[in-house]
N, C-alpha and C positions, 0 to 999 in steps of 0.2 A: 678574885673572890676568896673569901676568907676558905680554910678549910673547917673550921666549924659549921659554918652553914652548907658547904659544897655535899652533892648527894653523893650517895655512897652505891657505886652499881657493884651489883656481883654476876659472875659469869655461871648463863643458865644452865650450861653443859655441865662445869667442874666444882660450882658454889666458890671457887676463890674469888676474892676481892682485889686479887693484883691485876689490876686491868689497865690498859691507856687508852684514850683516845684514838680510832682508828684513820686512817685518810678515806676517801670517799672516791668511790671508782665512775670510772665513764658510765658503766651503768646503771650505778646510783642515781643518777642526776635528771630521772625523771619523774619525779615527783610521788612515788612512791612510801618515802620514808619522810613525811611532811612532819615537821617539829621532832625531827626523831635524829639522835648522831650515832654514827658507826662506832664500836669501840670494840679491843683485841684480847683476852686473856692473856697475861703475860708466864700462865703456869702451862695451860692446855695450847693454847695456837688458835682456841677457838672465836670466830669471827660475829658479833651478835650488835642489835640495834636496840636503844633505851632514851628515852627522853629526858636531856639534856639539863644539867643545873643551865646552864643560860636560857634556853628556852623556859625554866619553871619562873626564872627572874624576868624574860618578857611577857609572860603571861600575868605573871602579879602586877607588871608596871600596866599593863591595858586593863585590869581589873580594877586598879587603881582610880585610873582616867575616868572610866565609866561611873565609877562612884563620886568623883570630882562632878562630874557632868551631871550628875542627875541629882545629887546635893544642889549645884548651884540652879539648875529649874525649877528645883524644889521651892528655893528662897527665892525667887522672882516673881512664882504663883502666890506665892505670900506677900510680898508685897505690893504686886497687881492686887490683890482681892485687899487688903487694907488700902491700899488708892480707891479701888471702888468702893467698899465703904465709909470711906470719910468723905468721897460726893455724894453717896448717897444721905447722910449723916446732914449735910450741908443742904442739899436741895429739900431735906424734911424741914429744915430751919427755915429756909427761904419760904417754904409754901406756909409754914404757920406764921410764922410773921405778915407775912400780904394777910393773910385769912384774918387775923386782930386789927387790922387797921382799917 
């Protein structure tokens, strides 16, 4: 990921922004910190949890889908409803047609 777009965390203890990535302990690992990554102060020692630039990139990519998804039923209910009107269109022709003859 670019570092233009990558978030920028700061650490809630000290305010500096020298932070890294933290690893993720045995007891992390139950479900507690859901979409959320570990990261370490590199000035205090201080150990804190923040929602992830890749988590913010999976979220926009399913936000995405969903708007794929519901764009393309959009345009299918339009063109169901113009199929239904052009037999409906067609069966008013038919019935006035017998009707004159």
């Amino acid at each position: 990921m670019s570092r233009q777009f990558a978030v920028r965390h700061q650490c809630p203890s000290c305010g500096s922004t020298s932070i890294r990535r933290s690893s993720r302990r045995e007891s992390d690992r139950y479900g507690l910190h859901v979409m959320r990554s570990p990261y370490r102060c590199r000035d205090c020692g201080n150990r804190f949890w923040a929602v992830s630039s890749r988590t913010w990139a999976v979220l926009a990519g399913v936000v995405l889908l969903l708007a794929a998804a519901l764009a393309s039923n959009s345009i299918l209910q339009m063109v169901d409803a113009l199929g239904a009107a052009s037999d409906n269109a067609e069966r008013i022709d038919t019935a006035t047609s017998l009707k004159s003859e």
